[in-house]
C-alpha positions in Angstrom: 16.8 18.2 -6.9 18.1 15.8 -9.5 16.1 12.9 -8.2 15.5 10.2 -10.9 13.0 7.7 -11.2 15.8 5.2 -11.2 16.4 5.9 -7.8 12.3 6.2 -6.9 12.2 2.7 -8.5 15.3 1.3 -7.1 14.2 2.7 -3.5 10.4 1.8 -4.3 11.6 -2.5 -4.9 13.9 -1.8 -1.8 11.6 -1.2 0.3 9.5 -3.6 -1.2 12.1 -6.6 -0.6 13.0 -4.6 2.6 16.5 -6.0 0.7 19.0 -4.4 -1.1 19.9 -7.9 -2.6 16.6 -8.5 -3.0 15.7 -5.4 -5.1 18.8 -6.2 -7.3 17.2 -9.4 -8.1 13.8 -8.3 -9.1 15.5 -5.5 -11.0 17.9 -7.6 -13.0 20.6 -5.0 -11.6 23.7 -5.3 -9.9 23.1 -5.4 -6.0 25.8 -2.1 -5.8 23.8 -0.1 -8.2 20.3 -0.6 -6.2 22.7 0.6 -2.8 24.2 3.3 -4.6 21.0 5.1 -6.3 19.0 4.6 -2.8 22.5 6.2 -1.2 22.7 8.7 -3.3 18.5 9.4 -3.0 19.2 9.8 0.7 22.1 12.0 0.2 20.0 14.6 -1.5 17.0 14.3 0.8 19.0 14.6 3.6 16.8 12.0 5.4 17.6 8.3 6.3 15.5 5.9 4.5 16.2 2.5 6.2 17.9 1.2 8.9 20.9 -1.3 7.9 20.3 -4.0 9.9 23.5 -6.5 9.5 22.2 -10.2 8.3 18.7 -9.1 9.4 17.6 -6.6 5.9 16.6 -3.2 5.7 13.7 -1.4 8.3 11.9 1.4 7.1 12.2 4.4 8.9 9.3 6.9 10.0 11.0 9.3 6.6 11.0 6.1 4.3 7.4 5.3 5.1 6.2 8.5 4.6 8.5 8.7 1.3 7.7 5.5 -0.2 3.6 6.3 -0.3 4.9 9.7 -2.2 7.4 7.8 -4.4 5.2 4.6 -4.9 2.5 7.5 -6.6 4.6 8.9 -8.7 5.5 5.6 -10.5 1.7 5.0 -10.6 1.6 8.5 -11.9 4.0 7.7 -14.9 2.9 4.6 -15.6 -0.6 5.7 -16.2 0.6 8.8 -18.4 2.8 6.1 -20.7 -0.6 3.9 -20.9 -2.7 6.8 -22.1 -0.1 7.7 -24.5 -0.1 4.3 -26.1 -4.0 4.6 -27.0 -4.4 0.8 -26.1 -5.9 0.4 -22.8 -7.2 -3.1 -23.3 -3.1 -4.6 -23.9 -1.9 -4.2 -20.2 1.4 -5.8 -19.5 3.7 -6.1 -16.1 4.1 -7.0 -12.5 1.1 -7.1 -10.5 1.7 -7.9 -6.7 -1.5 -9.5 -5.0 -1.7 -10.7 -1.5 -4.2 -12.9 -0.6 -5.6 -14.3 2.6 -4.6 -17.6 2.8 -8.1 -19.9 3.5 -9.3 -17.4 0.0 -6.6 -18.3 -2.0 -7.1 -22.0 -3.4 -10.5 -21.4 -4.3 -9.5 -18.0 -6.3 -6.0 -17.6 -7.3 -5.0 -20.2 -9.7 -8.2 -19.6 -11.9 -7.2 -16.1 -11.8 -3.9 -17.1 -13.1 -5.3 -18.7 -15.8 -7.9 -16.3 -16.4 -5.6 -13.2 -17.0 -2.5 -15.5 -18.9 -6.0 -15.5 -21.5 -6.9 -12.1 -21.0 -3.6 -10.2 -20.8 -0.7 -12.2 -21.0 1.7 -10.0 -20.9 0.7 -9.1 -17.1 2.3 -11.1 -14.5 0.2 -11.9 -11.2 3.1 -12.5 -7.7 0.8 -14.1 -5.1 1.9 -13.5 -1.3 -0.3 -15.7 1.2 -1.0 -14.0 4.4 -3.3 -13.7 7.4 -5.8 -10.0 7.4 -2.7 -8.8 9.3 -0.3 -9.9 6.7 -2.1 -8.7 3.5 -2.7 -5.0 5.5 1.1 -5.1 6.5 2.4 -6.1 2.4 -0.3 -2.8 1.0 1.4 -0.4 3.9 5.1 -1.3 3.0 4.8 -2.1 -0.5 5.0 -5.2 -0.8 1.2 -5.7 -2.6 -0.5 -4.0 -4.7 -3.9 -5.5 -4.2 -5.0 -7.8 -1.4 -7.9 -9.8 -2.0 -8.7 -10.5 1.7 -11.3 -10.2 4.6 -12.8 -7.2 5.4 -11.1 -8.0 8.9 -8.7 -5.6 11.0 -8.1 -3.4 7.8 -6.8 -0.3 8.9 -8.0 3.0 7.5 -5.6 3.9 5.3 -6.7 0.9 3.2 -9.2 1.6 0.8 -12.0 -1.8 -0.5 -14.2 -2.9 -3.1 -16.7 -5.4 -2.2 -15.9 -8.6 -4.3 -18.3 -11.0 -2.1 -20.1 -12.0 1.1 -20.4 -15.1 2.9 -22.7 -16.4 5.7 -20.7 -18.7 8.2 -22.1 -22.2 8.0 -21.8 -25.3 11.1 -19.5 -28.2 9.8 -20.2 -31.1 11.3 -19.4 -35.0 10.8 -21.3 -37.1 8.1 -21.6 -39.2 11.2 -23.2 -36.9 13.5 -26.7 -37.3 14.3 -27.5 -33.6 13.4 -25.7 -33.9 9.9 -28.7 -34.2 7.7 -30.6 -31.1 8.8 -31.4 -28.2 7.0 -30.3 -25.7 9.8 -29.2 -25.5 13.2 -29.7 -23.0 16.3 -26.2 -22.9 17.8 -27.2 -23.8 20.9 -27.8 -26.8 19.9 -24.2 -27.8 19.7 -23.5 -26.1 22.9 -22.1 -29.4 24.9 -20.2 -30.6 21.8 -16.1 -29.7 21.4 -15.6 -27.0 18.8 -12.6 -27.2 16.8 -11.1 -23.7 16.0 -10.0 -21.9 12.9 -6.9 -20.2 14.3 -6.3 -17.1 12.8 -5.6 -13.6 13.7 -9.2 -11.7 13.5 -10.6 -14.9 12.4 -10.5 -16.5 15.5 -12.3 -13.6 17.5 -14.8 -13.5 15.0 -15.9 -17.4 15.0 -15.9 -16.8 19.2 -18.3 -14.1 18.7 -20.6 -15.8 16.4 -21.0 -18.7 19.3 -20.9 -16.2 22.0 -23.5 -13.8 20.7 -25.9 -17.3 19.8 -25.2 -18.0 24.0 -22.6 -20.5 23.7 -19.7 -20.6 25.3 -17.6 -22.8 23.2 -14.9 -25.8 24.0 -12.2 -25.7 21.9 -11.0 -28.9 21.6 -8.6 -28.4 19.0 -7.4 -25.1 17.0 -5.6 -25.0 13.7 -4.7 -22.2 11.1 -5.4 -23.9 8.3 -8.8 -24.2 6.8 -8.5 -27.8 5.8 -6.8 -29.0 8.9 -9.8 -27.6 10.6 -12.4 -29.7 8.0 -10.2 -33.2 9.0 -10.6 -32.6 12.1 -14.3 -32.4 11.8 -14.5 -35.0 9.6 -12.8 -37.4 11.9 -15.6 -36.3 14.1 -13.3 -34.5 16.7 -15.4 -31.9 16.7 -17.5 -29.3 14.9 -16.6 -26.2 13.6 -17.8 -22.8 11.7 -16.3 -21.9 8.4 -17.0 -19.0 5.5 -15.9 -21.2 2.4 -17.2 -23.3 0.3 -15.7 -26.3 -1.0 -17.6 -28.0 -4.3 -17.5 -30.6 -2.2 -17.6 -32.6 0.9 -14.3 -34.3 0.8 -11.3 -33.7 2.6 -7.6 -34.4 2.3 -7.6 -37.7 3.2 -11.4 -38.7 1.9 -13.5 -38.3 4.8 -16.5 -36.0 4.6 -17.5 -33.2 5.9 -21.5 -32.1 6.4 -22.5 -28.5 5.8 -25.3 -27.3 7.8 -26.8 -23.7 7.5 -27.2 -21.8 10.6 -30.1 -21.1 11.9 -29.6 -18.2 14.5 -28.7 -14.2 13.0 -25.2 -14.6 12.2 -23.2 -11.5 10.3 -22.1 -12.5 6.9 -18.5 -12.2 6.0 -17.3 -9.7 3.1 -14.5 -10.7 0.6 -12.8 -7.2 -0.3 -10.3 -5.9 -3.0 -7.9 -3.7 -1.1 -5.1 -1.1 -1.7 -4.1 2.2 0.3 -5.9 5.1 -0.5 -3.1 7.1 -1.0 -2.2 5.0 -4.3 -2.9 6.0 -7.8 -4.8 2.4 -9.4 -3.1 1.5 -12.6 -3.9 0.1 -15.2 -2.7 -3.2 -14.6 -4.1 -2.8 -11.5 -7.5 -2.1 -12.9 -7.2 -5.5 -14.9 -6.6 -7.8 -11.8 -9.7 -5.9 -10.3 -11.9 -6.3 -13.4 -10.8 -10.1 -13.6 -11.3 -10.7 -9.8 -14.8 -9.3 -9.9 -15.6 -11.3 -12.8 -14.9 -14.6 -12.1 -16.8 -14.3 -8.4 -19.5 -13.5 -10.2 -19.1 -16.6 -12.4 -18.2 -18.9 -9.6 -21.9 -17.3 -7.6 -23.8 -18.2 -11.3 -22.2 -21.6 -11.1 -23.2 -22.7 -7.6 -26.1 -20.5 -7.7 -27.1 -23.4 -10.6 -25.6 -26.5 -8.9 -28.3 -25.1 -5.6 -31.3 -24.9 -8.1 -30.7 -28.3 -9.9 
């Protein structure tokens, strides 16, 4: 068949976009040719890609899944054959598309922006925020690359690197009377209102923490977002249990929060650099990897330091 990779790459930022429009505009390309090369790719397959769906975008269908992990390899393929051929694998250059879970994102992404505009900048980093359901859903349809996210819900067609792990820690008030201890048994928070990070795979794990110490918690309040959840302890509404760090105790509108170890067995948390297994790593890709692994480990030297001071 006369397929070209104009039409694997036109189909490939299609599905991506899950827009014809969309493609065009990445592409630089006129929205008719993006329609007419993933026309003319279904034509010879004689399979339907995507479902039309009028105002509503493009749907994948069972055939385009299973041909966009095919097509989406071969481009990896190429690529990697044209970056051998140019001897130089240090110069890197490109779109990189990286989801990110969104409570891990301000505390990673824009140093990693900076970090590779030093390193490589001809190599662009997109940044999609999503829940562990989000940044599995953008590696299965194309829409990521990468996904620097949770090893939570991940199906198995996703492969991970290990970047970090983090043990959950109580947050309480500066207020509270148990703010200035070292640690804390969960059950001795047991009568107070817990105020819930509410997230998809998130929220079942911060239940089972609680339940599996013997407390049943009261949720007071319940918020997805990781800072909403911190004002709402510091305005001593409740307390809460949280993965992340901050450098430091202020919130939004400069209350504090206290960060108190916890004291029972509690399972730490692991941060993970994701992509499907069926997908060829390229070089770019290797790059974002590389620089994601090395400024954890600079951030865990730094606070490692600011512990032992």
């Amino acid at each position: 068949m006369d397929i070209t990779l104009t039409q694997l790459r036109y189909f490939s930022e299609a599905a991506a976009q899950l827009s014809m429009t969309g493609a065009a505009e990445r592409l630089k390309v006129a929205q008719s040719a993006v329609s007419s090369a993933v026309a003319q790719l279904e034509k010879q397959l004689g399979s339907q890609l995507f479902i039309r769906q009028r105002a509503k975008g493009l749907l994948l269908t069972q055939s385009g899944e299973l041909f966009l992990k095919d097509a989406n390899a071969v481009l990896a393929h190429l690529e990697e054959i044209v970056e051998n051929a140019k001897g130089d694998q240090s110069r890197v250059s490109g779109v990189v598309r990286l989801a990110c879970f969104s409570t891990l994102a301000p505390f990673h992404i824009p140093e990693l922006v900076s970090r590779l505009k030093a390193e490589h900048p001809e190599l662009v980093l997109e940044v999609l925020e999503a829940d562990a359901a989000g940044c599995a859903r953008a590696l299965s349809e194309g829409q990521a690359d990468l996904a620097l996210c949770y090893d939570l819900g991940l199906p198995e067609n996703v492969a991970m690197n290990t970047v970090s792990s983090a043990r959950p820690y109580i947050a309480l008030p500066m207020e509270h009377e148990l703010a200035g201890a070292k640690a804390l048994k969960l059950q001795q928070l047991s009568d107070e209102p817990f105020i819930l990070l509410d997230m998809p795979h998130s929220r079942e794990l911060m239940l089972s923490i609680l339940r599996n110490a013997g407390v049943e918690p009261k949720v007071r309040y319940q918020s997805a977002s990781y800072e909403t959840v911190r004002t709402f302890v510091a305005h001593s509404h409740g307390y809460s249990i949280l993965h992340q760090r901050p450098t430091h105790s202020s919130t939004y509108d400069g209350n504090q929060v206290a960060i108190v170890e916890i004291a029972d067995k509690v399972p730490e948390l692991r941060t993970v650099l994701a992509y499907l297994r069926s997908q060829r790593p390229t070089g770019r890709m290797r790059a974002v990897a590389e620089a994601v692994h090395a400024q954890v480990a600079e951030q865990a030297t730094i606070s490692l330091a600011k512990i032992t001071q």
